[in-house]
C-alpha positions in Angstrom: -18.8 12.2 -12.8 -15.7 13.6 -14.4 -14.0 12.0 -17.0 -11.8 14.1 -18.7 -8.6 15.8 -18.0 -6.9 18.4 -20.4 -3.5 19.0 -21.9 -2.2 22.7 -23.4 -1.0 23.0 -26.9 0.5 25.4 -28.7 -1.0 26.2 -32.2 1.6 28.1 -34.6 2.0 28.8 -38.1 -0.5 28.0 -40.8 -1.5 24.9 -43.2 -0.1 21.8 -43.0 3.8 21.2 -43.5 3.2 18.2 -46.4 1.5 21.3 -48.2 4.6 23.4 -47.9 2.8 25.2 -45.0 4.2 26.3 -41.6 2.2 24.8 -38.8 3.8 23.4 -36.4 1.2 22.0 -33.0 3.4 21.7 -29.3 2.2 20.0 -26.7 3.2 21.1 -22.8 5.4 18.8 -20.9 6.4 18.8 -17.8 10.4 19.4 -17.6 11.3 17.5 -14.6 12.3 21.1 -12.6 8.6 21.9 -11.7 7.8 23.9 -15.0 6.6 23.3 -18.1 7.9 23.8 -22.0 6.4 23.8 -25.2 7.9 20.9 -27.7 6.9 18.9 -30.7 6.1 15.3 -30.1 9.7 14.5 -30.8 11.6 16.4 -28.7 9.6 15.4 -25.7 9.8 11.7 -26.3 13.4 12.3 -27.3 14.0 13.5 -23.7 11.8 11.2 -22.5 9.5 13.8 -20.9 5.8 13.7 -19.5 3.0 15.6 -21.8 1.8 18.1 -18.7 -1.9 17.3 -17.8 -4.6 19.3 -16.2 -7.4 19.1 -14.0 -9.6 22.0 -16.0 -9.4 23.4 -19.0 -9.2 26.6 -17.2 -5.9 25.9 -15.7 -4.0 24.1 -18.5 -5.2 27.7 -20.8 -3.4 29.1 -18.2 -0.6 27.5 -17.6 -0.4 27.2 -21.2 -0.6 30.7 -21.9 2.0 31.5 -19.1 4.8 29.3 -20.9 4.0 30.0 -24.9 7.3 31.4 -26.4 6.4 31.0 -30.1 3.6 33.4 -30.0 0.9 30.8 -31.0 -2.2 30.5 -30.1 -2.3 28.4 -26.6 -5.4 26.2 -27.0 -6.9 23.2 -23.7 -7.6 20.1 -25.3 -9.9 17.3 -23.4 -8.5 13.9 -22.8 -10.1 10.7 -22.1 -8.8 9.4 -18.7 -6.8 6.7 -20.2 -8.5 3.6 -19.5 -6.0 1.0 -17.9 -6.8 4.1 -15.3 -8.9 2.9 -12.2 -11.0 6.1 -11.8 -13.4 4.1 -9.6 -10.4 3.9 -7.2 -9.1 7.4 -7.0 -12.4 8.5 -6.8 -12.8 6.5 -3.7 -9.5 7.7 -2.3 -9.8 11.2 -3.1 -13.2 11.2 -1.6 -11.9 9.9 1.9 -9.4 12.2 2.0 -9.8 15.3 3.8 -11.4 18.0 1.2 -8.9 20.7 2.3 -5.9 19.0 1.5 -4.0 21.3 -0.7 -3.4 20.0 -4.2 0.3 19.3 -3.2 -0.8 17.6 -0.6 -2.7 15.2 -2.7 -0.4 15.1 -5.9 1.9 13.5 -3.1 -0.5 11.3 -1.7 -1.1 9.6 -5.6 2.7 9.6 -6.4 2.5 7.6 -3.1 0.3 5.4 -3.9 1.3 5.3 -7.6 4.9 4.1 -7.3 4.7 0.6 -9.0 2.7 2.3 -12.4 6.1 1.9 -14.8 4.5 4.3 -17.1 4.9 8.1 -15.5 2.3 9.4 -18.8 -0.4 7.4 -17.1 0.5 8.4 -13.5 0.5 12.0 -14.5 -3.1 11.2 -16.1 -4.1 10.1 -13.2 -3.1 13.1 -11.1 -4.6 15.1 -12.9 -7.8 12.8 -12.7 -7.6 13.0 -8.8 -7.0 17.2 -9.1 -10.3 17.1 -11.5 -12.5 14.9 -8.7 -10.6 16.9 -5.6 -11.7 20.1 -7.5 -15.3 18.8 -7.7 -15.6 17.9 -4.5 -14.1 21.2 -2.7 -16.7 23.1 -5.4 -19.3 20.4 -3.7 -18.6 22.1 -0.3 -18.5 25.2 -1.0 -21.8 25.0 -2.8 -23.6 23.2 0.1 -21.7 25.6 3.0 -20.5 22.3 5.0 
C-alpha cells in the first residue's frame, strides 16, 4: 500500500543561519503557469503558492534537479499523505479507472472530483497520492503482462 508522496528541496549553503551560517533549505512550488520554482517557506506562502508534490521520489529528484537555480544540492523528501486525506477512497477510484489513462488524464479526473476541498495543499497531496497508486497499478500490469 503506498503511503507516502514526496516533495523536492533545495539544500544550499552551510550551517545554520542563528550560527551566523549560510544555509538556506527551498522547497518546490508549483507557480500556477504549469512549472515549478524554488522559494523559502515565506515567499511561497507570501504568494500564496502550492509546495509541488510527487508521486516517486524519482520524479520530484527530477523535477527538482531540472528547476535548481542556486546550485544546491536538490534532495526528495517523503511525506505522510496528510491524514484528513481519504486514501481508502482514491484508492478505490483510481483502481476503477482505466489503468491507461495518462496522468493528465487522471490529475483532471481528481481536480474533478476535488472541487469542494478549500485547501489546494491537500488537493495537491492528494494528486500526487492518486499518481503514486496509478503508478503502482500500471507497474502491476506490466509485471503480470495483462
Amino acid at each position: 500500500m503506498i503511503t507516502t508522496i514526496y516533495f523536492a528541496i533545495e539544500f544550499h549553503g552551510r550551517g545554520d543561519q542563528m550560527s551566523g551560517g549560510t544555509a538556506s533549505d527551498w522547497a518546490l512550488y508549483q507557480t500556477g503557469d504549469g512549472h515549478h520554482a524554488f522559494m523559502s517557506a515565506a515567499d511561497g506562502q507570501g504568494r500564496d503558492l502550492v509546495r509541488s508534490y510527487f508521486a516517486s521520489q524519482d520524479k520530484a529528484a527530477a523535477v527538482g534537479a531540472a528547476y535548481r537555480k542556486r546550485g544546491g544540492c536538490v534532495g526528495a523528501i517523503p511525506v505522510a499523505a496528510n491524514e484528513r486525506i481519504d486514501t481508502g477512497q482514491i484508492r478505490w477510484l483510481v483502481g476503477n479507472l482505466h489503468v491507461g489513462l495518462s496522468d493528465e488524464e487522471l490529475s483532471a479526473e481528481l481536480m474533478l472530483r476535488g472541487t469542494n476541498i478549500p485547501d489546494r495543499d491537500m488537493l495537491a497531496q492528494m494528486i500526487a497520492y492518486g499518481l503514486a497508486f496509478h503508478h503502482a497499478n500500471q507497474a502491476l500490469v506490466r509485471a503480470f503482462a495483462l
